[in-house]
Backbone as CSV, one residue per row, in Angstrom:
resi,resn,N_x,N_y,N_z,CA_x,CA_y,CA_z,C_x,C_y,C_z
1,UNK,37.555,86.321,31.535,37.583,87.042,32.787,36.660,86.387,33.812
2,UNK,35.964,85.720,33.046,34.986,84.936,34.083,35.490,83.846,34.900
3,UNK,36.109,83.091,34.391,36.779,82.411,35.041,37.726,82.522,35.704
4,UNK,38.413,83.700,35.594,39.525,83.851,36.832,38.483,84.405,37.771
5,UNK,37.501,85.456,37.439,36.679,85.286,38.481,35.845,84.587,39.707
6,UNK,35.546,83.265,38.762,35.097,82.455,39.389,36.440,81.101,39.835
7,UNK,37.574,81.389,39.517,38.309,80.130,40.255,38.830,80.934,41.472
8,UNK,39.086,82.470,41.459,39.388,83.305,43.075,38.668,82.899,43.695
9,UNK,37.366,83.101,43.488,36.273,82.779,44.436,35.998,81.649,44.944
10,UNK,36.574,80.658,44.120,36.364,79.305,44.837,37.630,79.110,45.580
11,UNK,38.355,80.076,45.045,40.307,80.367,46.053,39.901,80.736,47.574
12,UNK,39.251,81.208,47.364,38.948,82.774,48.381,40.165,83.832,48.008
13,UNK,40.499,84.023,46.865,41.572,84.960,46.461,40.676,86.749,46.225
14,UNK,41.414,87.732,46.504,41.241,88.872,45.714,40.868,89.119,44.603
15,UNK,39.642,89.644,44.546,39.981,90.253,42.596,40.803,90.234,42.440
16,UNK,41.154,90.040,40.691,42.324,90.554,39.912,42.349,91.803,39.153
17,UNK,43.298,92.309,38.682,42.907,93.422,37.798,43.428,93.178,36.852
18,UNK,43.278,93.611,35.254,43.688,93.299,33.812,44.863,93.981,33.927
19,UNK,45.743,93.324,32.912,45.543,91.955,32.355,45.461,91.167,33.252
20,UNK,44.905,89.512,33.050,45.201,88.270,33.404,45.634,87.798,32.304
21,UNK,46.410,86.415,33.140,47.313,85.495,32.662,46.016,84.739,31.700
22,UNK,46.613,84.059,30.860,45.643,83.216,30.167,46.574,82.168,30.392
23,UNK,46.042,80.850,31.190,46.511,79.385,31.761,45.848,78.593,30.663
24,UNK,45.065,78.651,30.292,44.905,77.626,28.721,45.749,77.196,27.865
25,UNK,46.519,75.911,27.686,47.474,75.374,27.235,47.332,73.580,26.855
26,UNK,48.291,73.721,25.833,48.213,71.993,25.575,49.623,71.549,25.630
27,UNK,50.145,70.763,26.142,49.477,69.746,26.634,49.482,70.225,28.635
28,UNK,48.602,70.313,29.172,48.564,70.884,29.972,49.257,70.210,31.259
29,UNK,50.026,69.837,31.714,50.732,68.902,33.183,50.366,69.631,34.355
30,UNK,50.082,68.503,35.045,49.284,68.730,36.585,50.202,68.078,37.480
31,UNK,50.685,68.426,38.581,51.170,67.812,39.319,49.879,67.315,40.590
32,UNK,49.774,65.992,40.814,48.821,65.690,41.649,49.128,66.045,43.247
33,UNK,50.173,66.304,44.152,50.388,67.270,45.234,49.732,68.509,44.701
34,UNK,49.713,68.933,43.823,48.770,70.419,43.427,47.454,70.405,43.848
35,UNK,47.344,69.483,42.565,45.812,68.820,42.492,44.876,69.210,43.382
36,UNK,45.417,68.069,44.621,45.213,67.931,46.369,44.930,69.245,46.910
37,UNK,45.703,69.831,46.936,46.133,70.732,47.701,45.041,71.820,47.195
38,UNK,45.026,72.007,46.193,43.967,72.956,45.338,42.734,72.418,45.829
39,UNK,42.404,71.377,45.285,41.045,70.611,45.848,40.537,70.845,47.310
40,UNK,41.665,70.485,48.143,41.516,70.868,49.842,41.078,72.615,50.199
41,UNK,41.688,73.517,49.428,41.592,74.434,49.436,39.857,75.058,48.870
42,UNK,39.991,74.442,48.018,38.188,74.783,47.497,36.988,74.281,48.372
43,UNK,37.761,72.919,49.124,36.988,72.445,50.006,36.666,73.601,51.626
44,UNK,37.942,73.826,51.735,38.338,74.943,52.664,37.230,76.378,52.342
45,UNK,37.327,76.685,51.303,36.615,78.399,51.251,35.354,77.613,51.494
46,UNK,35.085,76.993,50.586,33.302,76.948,50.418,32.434,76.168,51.236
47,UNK,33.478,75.264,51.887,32.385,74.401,53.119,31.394,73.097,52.526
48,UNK,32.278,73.112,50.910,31.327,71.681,50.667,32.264,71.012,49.804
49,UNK,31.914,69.918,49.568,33.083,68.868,49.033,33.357,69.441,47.587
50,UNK,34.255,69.214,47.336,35.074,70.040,45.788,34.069,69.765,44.496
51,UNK,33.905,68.631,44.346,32.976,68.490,43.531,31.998,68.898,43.493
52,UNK,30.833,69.397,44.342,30.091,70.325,44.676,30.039,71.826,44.513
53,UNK,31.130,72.209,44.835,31.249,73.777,44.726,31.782,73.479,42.841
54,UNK,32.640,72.890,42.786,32.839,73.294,41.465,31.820,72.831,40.581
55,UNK,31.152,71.653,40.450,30.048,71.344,39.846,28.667,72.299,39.729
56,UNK,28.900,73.682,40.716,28.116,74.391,40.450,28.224,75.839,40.436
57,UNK,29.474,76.081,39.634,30.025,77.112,38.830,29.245,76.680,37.055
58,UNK,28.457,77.719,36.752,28.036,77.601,35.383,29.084,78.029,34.726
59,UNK,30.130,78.881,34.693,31.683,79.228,33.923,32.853,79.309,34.720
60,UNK,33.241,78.095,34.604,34.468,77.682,35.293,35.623,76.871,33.935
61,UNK,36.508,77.199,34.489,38.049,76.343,33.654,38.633,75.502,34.545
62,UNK,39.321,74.304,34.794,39.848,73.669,35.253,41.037,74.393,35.123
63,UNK,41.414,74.417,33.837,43.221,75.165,34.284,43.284,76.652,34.368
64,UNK,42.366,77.348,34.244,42.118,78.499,35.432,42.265,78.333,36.519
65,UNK,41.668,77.419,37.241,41.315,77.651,38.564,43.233,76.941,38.984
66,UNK,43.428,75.768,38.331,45.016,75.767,38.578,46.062,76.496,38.238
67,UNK,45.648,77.689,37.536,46.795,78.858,37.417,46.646,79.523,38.529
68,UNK,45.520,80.254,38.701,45.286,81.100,39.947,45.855,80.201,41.037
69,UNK,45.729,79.324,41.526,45.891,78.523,42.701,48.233,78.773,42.653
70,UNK,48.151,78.392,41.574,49.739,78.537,41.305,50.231,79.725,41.384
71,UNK,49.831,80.455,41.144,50.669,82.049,41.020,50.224,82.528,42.860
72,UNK,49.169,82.125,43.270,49.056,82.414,44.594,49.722,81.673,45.322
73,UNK,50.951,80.849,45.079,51.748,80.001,46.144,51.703,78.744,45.850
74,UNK,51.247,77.802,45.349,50.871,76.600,45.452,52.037,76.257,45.285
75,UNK,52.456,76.744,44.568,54.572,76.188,44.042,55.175,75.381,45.224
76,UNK,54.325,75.521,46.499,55.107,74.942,47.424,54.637,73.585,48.054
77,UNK,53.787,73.216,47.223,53.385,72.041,47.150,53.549,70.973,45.739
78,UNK,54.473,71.486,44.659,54.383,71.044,43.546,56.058,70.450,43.611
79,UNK,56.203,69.367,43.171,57.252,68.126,42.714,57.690,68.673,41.533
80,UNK,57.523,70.331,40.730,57.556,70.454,39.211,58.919,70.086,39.201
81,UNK,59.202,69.898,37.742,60.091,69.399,36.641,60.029,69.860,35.871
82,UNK,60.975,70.213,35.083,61.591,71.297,34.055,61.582,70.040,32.778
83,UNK,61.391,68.397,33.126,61.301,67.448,32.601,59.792,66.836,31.838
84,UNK,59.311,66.988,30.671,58.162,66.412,30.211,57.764,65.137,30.482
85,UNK,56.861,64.474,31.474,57.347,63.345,31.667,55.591,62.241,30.639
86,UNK,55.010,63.060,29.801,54.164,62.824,29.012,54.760,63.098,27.513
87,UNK,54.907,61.967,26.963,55.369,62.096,25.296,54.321,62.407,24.471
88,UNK,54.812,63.314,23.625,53.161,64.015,23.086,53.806,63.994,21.355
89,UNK,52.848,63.446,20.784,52.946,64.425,19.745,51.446,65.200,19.077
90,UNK,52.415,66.887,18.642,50.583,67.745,18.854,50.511,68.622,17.413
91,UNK,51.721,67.862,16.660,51.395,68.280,15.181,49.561,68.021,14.470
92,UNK,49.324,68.871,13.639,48.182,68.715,12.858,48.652,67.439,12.184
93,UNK,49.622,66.875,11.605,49.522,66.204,10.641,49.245,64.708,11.423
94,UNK,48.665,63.613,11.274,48.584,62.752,11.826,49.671,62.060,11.711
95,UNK,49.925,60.747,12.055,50.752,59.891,12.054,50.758,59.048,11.039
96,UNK,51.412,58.752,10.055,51.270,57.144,9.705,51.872,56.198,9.890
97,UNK,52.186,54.820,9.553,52.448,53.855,10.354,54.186,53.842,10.603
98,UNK,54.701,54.689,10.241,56.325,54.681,10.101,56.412,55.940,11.038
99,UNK,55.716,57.184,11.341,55.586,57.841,11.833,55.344,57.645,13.783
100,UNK,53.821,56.528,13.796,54.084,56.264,14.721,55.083,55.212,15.589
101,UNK,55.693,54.502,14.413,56.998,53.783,15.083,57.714,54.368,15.714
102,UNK,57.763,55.262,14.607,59.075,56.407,15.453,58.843,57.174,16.522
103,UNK,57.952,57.817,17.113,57.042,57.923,17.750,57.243,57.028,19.046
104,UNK,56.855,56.174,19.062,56.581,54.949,19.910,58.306,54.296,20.850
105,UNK,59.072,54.795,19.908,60.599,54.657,19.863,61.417,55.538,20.945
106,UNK,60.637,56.829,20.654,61.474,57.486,20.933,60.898,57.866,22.860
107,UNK,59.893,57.440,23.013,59.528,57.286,24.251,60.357,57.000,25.462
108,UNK,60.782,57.926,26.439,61.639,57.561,27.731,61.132,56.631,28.419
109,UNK,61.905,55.865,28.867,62.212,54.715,29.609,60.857,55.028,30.938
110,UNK,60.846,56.472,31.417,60.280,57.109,32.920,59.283,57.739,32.634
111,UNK,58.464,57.940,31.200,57.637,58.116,30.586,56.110,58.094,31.200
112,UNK,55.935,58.748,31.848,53.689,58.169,32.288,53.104,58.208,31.976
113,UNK,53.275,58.595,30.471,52.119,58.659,29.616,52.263,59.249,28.050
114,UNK,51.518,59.337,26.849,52.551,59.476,25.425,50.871,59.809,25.309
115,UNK,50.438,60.911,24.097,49.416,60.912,23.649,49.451,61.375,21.890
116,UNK,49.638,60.355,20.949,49.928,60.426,19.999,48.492,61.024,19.178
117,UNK,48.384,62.390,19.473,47.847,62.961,18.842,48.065,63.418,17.386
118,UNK,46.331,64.083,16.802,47.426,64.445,15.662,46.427,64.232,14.497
C-alpha cells in the first residue's frame, strides 16, 4: 500500500481506496513512450529531475509507479502489443545444453531481447 501511495504522489494522482491492483510481475515489459512520458510527469508534479524525486522515496516500486501511471491514462502514449517481443524462458528448471539450443532456436526473427532464465 505504500507504494501505490507513494507512486500517486509522485503522479500527483488521488488516493486510492482498497483493493489495489498489485503491478508486480515477471517478466515485466515497458514500453519506452511510457517510460518518457511517466518520467516527464514526475518531473512535472515535483519540480525536480526524476531521478531526484524518485531517488528519494525510501518505499517506492518501479512497476508500481508504472501501473498507477497506466490505469490513469498513459495508454495513450503506449505502442502496446498483444506481441511478446522479449523471449523468456522463466521455468525453475534450468537449461541444459540441448535445452538451451532449443531455446535459442526458437527465437523470432523481431525479437529485442531473450532472457534465458532459469
Amino acid at each position: 500500500m505504500i507504494w501505490h501511495r507513494v507512486a500517486r504522489e509522485l503522479l500527483g494522482c488521488p488516493a486510492a481506496s482498497v483493493p489495489l491492483h498489485d503491478y508486480i510481475c515477471w517478466p515485466c515489459p515497458w514500453d519506452p513512450a511510457v517510460v518518457r512520458a511517466l518520467l516527464a510527469r514526475v518531473e512535472e508534479v515535483t519540480g525536480k529531475r526524476w531521478a531526484d524525486a524518485i531517488g528519494a522515496q525510501r518505499h517506492f516500486s518501479d512497476e508500481s509507479l508504472y501501473g498507477v501511471f497506466m490505469d490513469r491514462g498513459a495508454s495513450a502514449h503506449s505502442n502496446a502489443s498483444e506481441r511478446m517481443y522479449c523471449h523468456h524462458h522463466s521455468d525453475e528448471t534450468p537449461l541444459d545444453e540441448r535445452g538451451l539450443i532449443a531455446f535459442l532456436s526458437a527465437v523470432q526473427p523481431d525479437a529485442t531481447s531473450f532472457l534465458p532464465l532459469g
